[in-house]
TORPA-4810 file (N, C-alpha, C, O; in nm, 3 decimals):
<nodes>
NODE_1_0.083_-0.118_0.000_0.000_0.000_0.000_0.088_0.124_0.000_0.081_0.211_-0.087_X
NODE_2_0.181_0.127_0.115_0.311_0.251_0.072_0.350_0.218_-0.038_0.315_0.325_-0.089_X
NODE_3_0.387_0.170_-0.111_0.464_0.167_-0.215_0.396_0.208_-0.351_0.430_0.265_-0.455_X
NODE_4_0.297_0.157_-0.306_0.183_0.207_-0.437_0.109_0.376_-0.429_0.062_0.444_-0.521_X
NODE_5_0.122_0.403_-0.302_0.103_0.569_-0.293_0.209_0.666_-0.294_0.174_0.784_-0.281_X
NODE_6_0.372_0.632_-0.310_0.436_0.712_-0.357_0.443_0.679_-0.517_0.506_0.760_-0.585_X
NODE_7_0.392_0.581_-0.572_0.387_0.635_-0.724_0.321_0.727_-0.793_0.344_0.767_-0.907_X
NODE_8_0.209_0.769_-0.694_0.101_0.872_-0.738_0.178_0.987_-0.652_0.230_0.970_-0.541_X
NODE_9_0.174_1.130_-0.738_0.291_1.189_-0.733_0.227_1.285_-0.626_0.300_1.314_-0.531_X
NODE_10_0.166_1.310_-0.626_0.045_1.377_-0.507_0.042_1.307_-0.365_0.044_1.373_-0.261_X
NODE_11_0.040_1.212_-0.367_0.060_1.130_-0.233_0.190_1.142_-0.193_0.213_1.189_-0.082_X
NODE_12_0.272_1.111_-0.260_0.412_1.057_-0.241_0.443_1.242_-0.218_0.483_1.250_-0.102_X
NODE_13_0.441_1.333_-0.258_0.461_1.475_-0.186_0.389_1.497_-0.078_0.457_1.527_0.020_X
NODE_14_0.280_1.493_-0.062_0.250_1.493_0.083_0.303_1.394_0.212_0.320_1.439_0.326_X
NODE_15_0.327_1.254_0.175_0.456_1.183_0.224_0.553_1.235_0.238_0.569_1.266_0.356_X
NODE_16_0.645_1.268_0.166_0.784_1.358_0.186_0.714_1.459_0.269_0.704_1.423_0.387_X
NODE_17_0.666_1.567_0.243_0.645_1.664_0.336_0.599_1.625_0.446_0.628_1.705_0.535_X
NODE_18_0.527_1.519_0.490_0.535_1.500_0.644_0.616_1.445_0.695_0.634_1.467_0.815_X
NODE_19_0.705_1.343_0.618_0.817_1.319_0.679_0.928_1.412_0.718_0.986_1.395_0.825_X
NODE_20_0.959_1.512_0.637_1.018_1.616_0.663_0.975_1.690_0.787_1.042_1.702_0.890_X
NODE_21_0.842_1.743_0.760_0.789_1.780_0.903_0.742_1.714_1.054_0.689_1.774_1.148_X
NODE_22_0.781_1.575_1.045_0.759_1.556_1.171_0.911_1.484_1.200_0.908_1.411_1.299_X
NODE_23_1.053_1.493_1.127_1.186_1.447_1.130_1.210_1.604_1.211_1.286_1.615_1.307_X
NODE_24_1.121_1.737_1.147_1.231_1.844_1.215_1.149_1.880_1.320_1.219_1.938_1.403_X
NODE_25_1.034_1.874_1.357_0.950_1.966_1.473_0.890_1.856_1.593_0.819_1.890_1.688_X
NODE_26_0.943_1.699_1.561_0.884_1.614_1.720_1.046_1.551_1.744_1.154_1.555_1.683_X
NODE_27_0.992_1.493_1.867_1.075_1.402_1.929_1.030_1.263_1.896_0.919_1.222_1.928_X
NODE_28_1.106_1.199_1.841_1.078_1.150_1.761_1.088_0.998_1.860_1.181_1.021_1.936_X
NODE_29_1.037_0.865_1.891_1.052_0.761_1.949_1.058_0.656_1.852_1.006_0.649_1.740_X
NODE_30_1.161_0.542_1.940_1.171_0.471_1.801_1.071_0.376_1.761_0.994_0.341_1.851_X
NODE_31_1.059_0.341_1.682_0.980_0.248_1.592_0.890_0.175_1.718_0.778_0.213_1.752_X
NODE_32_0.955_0.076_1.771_0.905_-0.012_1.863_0.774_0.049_1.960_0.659_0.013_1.981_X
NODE_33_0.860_0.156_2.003_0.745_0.236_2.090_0.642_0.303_2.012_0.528_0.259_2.029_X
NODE_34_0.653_0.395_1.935_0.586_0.451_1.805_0.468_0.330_1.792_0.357_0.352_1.840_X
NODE_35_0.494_0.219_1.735_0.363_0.186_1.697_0.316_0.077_1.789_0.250_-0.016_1.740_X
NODE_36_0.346_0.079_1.929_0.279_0.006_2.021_0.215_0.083_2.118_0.136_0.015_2.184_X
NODE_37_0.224_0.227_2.158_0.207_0.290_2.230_0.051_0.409_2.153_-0.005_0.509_2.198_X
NODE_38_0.037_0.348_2.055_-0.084_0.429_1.986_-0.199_0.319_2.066_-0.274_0.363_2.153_X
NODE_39_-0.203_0.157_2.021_-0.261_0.111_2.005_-0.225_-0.019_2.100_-0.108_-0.057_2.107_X
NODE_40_-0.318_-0.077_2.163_-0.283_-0.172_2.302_-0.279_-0.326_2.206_-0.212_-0.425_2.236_X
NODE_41_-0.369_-0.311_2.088_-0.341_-0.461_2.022_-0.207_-0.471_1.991_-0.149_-0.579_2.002_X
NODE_42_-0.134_-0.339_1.944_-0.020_-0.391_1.855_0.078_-0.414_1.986_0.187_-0.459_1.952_X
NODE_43_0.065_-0.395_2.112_0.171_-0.447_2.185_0.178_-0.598_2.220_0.248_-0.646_2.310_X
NODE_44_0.085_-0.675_2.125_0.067_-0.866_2.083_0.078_-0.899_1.982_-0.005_-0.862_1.899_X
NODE_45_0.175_-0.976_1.946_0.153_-1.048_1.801_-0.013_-1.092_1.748_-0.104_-1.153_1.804_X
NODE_46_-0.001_-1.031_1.624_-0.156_-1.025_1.557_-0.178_-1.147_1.532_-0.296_-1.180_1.529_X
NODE_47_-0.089_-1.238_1.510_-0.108_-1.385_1.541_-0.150_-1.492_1.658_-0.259_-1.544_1.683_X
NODE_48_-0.047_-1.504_1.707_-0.042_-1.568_1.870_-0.013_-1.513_1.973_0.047_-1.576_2.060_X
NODE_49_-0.054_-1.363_1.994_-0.075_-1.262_2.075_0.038_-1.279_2.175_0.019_-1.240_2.290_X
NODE_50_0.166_-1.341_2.139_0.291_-1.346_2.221_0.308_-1.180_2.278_0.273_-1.088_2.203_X
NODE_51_0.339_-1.163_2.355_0.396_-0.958_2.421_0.504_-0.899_2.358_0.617_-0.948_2.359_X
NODE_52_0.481_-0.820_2.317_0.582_-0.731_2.304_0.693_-0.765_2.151_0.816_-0.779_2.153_X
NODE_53_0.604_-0.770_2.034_0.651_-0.803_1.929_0.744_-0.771_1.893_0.790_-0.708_1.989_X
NODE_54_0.844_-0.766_1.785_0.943_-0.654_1.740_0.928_-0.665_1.596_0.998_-0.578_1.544_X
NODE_55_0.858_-0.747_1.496_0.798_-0.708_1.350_0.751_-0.697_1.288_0.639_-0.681_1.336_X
NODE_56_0.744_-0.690_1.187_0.599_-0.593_1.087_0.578_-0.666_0.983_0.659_-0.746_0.936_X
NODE_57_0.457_-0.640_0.939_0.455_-0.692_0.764_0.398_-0.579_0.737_0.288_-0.541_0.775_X
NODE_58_0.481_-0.520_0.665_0.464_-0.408_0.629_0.329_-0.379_0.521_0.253_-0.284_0.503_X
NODE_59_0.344_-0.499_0.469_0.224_-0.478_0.317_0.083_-0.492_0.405_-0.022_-0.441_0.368_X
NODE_60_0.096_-0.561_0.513_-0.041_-0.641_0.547_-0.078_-0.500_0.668_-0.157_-0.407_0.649_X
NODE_61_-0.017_-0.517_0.753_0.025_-0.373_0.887_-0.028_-0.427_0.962_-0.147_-0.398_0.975_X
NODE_62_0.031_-0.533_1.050_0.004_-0.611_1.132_0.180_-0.616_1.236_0.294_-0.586_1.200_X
NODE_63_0.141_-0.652_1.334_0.271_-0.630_1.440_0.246_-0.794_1.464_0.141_-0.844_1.505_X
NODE_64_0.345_-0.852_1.436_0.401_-1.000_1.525_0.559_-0.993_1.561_0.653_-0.916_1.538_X
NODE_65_0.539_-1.109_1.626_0.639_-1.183_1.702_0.750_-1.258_1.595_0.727_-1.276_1.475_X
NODE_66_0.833_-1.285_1.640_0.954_-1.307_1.604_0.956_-1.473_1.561_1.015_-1.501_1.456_X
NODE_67_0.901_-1.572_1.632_0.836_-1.680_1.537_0.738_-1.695_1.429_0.750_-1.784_1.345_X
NODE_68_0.627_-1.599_1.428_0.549_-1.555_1.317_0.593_-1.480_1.205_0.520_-1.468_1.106_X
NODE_69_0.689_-1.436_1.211_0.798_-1.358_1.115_0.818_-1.439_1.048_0.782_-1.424_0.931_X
NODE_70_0.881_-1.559_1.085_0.918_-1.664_1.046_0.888_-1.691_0.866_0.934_-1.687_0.752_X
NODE_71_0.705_-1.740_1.005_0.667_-1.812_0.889_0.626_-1.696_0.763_0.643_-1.720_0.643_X
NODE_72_0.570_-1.575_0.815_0.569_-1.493_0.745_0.661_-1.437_0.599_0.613_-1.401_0.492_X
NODE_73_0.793_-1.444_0.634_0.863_-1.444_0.557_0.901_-1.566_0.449_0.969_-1.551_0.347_X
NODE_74_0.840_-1.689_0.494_0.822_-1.782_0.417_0.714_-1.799_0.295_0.713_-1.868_0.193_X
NODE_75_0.604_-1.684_0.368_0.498_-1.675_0.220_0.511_-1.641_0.136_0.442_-1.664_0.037_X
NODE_76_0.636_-1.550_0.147_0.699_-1.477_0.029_0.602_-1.322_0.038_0.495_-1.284_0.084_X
NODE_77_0.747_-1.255_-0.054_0.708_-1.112_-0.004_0.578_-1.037_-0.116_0.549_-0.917_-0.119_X
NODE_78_0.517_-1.147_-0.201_0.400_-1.055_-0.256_0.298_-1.097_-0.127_0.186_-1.048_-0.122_X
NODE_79_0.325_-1.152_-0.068_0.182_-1.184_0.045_0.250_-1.139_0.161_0.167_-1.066_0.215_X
NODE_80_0.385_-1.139_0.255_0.419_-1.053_0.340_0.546_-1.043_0.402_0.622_-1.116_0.465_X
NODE_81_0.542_-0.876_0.344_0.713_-0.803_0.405_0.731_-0.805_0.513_0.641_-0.758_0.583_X
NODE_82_0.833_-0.851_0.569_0.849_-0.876_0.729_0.982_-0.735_0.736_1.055_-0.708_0.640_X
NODE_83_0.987_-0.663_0.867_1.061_-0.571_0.897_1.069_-0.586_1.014_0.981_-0.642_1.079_X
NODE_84_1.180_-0.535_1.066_1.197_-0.552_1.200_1.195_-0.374_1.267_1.250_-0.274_1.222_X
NODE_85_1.111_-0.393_1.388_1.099_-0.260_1.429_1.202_-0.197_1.518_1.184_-0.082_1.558_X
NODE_86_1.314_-0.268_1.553_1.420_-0.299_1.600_1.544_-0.216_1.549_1.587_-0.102_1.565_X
NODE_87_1.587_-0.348_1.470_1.729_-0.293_1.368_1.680_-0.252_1.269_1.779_-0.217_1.205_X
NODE_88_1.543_-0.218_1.170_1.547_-0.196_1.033_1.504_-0.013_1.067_1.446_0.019_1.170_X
NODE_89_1.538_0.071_0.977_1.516_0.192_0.994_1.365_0.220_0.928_1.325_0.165_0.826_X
NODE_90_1.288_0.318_1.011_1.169_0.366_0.918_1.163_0.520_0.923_1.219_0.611_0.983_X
NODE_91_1.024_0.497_0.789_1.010_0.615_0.801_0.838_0.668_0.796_0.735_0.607_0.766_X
NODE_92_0.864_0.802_0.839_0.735_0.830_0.951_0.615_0.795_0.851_0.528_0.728_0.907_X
NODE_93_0.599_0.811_0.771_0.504_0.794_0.679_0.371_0.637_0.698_0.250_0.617_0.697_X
NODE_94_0.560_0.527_0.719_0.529_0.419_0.766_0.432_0.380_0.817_0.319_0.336_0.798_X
NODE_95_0.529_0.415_0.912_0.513_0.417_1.115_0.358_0.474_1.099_0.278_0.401_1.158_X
NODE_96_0.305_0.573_1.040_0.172_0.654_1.087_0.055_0.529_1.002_-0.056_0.488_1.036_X
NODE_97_0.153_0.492_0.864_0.030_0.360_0.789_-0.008_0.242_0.906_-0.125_0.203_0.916_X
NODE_98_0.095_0.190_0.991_0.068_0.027_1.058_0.004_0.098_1.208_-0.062_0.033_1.289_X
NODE_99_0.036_0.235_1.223_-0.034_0.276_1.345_-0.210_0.284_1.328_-0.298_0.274_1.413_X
NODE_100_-0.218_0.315_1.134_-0.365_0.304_1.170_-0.451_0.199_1.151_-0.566_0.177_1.190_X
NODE_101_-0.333_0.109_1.048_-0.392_-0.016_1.056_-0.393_-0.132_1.176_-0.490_-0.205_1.195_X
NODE_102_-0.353_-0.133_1.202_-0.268_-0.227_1.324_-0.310_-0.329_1.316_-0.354_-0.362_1.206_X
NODE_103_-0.314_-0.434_1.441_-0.344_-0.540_1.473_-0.515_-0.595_1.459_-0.566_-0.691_1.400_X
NODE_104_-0.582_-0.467_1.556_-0.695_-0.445_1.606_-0.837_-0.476_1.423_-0.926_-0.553_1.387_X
NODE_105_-0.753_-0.340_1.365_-0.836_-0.336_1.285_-0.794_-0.488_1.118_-0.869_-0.520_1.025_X
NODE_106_-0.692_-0.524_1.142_-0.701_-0.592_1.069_-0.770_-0.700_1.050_-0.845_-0.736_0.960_X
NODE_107_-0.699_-0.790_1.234_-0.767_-0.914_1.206_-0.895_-0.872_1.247_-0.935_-0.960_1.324_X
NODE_108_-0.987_-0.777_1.236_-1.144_-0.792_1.242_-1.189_-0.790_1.102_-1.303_-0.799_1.057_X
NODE_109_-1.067_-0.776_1.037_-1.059_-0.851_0.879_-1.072_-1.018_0.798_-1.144_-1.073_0.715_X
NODE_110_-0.973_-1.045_0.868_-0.893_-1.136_0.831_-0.901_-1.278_0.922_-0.877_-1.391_0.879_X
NODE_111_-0.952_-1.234_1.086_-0.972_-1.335_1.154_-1.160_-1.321_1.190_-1.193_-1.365_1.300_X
NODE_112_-1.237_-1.282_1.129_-1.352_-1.253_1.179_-1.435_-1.406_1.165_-1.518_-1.454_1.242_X
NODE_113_-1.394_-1.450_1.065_-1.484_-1.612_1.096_-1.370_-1.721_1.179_-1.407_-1.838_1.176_X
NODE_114_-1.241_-1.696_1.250_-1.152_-1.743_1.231_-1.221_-1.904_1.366_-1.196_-2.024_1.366_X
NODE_115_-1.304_-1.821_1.452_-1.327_-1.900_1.570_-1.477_-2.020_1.540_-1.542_-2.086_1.620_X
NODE_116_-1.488_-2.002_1.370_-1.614_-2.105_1.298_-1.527_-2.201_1.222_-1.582_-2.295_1.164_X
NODE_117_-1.425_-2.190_1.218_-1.316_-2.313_1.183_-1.270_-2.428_1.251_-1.154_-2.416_1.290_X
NODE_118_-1.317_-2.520_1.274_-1.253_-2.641_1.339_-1.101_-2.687_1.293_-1.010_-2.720_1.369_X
NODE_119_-1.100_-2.681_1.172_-0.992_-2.728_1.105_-0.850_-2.651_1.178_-0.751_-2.719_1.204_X
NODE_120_-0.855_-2.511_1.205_-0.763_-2.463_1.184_-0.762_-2.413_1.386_-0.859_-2.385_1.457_X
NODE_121_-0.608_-2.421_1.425_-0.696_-2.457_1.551_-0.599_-2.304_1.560_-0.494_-2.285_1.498_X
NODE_122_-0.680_-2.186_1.675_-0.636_-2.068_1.668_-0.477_-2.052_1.789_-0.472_-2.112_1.896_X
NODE_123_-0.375_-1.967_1.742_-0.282_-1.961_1.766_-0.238_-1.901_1.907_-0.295_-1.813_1.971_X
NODE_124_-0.144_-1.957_1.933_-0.111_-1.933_2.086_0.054_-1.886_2.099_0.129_-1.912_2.004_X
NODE_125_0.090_-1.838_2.182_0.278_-1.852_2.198_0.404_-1.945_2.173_0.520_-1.947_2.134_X
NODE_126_0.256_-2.049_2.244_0.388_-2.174_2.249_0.332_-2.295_2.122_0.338_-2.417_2.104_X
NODE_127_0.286_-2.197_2.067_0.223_-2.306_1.929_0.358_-2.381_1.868_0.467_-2.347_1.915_X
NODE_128_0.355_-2.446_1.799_0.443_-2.541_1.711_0.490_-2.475_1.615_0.414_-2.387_1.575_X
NODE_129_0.590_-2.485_1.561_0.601_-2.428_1.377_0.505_-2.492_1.283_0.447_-2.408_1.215_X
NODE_130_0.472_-2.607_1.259_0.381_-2.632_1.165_0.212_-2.598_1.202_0.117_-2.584_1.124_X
NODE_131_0.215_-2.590_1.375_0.058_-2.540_1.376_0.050_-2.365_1.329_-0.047_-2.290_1.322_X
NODE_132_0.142_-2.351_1.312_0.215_-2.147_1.298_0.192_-2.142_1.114_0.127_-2.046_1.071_X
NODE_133_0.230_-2.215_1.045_0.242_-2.249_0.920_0.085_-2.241_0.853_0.036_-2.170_0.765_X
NODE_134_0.023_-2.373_0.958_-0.115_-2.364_0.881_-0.194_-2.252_0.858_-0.244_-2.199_0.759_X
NODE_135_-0.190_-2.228_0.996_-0.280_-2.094_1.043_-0.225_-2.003_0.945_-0.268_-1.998_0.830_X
NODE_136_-0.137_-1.937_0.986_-0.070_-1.834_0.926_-0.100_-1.803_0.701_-0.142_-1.710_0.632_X
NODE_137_-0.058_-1.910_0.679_-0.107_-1.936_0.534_-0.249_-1.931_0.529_-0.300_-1.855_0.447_X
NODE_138_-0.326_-2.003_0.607_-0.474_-1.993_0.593_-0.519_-1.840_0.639_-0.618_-1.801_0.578_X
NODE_139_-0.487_-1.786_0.695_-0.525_-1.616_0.742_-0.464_-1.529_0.619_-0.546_-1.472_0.548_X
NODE_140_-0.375_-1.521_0.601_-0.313_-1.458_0.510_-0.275_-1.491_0.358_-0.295_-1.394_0.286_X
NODE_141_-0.235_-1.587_0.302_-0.279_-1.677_0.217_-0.384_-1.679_0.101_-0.414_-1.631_-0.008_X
NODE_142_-0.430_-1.794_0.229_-0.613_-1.831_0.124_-0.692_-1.761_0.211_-0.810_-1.793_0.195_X
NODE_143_-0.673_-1.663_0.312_-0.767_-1.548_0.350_-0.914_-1.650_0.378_-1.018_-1.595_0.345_X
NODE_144_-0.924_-1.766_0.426_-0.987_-1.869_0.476_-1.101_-1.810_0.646_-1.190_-1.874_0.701_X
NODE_145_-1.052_-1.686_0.678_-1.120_-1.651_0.803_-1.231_-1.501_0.731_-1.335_-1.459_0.783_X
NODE_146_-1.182_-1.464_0.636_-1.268_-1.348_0.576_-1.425_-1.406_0.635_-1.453_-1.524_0.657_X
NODE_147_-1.507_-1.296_0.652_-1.624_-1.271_0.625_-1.683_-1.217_0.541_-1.736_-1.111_0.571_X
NODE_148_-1.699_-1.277_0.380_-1.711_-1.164_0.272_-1.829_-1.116_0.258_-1.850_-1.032_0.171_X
NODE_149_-1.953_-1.172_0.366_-2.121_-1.103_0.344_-2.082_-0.934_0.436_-2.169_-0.847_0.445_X
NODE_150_-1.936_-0.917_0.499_-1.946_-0.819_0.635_-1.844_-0.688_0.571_-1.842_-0.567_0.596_X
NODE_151_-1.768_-0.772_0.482_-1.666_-0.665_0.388_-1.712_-0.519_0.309_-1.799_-0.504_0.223_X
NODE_152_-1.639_-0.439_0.358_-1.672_-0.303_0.316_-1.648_-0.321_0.141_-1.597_-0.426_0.101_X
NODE_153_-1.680_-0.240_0.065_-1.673_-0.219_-0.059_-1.513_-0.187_-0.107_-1.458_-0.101_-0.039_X
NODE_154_-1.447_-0.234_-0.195_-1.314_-0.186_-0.218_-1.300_-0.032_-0.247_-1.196_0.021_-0.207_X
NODE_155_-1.384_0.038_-0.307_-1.411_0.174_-0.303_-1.421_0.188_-0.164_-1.309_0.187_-0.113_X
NODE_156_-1.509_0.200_-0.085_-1.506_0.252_0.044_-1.329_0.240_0.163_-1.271_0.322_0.235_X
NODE_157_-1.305_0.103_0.128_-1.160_0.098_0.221_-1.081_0.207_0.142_-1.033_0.293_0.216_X
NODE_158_-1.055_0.224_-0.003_-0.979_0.305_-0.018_-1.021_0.421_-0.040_-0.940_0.472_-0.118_X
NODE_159_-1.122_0.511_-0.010_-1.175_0.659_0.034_-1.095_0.627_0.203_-1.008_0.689_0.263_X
NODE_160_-1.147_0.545_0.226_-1.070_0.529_0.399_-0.923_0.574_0.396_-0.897_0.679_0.456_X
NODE_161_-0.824_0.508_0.333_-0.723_0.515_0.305_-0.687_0.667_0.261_-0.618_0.754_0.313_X
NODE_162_-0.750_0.660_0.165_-0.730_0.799_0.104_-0.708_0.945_0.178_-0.633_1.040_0.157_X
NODE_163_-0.825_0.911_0.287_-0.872_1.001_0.375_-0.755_1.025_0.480_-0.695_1.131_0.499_X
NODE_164_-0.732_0.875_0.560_-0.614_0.886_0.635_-0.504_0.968_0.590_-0.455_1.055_0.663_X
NODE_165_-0.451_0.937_0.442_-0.345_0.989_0.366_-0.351_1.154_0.375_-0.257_1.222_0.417_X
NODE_166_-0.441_1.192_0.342_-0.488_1.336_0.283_-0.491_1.418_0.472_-0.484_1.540_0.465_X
NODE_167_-0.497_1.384_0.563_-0.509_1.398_0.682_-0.353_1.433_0.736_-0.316_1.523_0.811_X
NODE_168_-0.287_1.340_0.677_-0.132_1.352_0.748_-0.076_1.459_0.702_0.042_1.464_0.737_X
NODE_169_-0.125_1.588_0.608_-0.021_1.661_0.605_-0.098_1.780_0.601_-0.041_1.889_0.597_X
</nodes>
């Protein structure tokens, strides 16, 4: 979604200009705190709600844990960029996209039928790698937990989007 709004040359200037303006006029906190301290979901992996995550998928804007990365990075990066909020550097533009997406609002995406699944049994800390695998591919993936009678219109999420965007500067 960042990547696709600095190609539109209008977005991607109002991007630069808030990055510029909030690099010279805040105090700036790093990453980790930044996008856990907006929002109480993202201080749990959006997966197996382990504490105190340290990475991202950036495409999806979801905060996990450091075994969910894992597998994450195994789906490959057209389904999800893993970053670390840690050692990888960001920038504010980012940081303000996964703050509004976060944890909270996603999986009321993505996990909303997730607890009408028998098959897929829902994720915990001390889950397994292959019970991490299933799940994980089935949520993100084959998107297997959607509720598509409850889904907003693709026009409407991106006026949403839009709106957020047009707001930041």
């Amino acid at each position: 979604i960042y990547n696709r709004m600095q190609k539109n040359p209008e977005t991607a200037s109002r991007l630069k200009t808030l990055s510029e303006t909030l690099s010279a006029n805040q105090t700036i906190f790093p990453p980790f705190a930044q996008v856990q301290l907006v929002c109480t979901e993202n201080t749990k992996c959006a997966d197996c709600g382990c504490l105190e995550p340290e990475w991202v998928s950036t495409n999806i804007g979801v905060v996990i844990c450091f075994e969910c990365a894992g597998v994450h990075r195994s789906l490959g990066t057209h389904i999800s960029k893993v970053r670390s909020l840690v050692l990888d550097k960001w920038e504010q533009p980012m940081l303000k996209m996964i703050k509004y997406l976060g944890n909270k609002y996603v999986n009321s995406i993505l996990e909303a039928n997730s607890n009408n699944s028998a098959k897929y049994q829902k994720l915990t800390q001390n889950s397994e790698r292959e019970t991490r695998d299933r799940y994980i591919t089935a949520k993100y993936s084959k998107k297997k937990f959607i509720n598509h009678e409850s889904l907003e219109a693709p026009e409407q999420l991106s006026k949403k989007l839009y709106d957020f965007i047009t707001t930041l500067v």
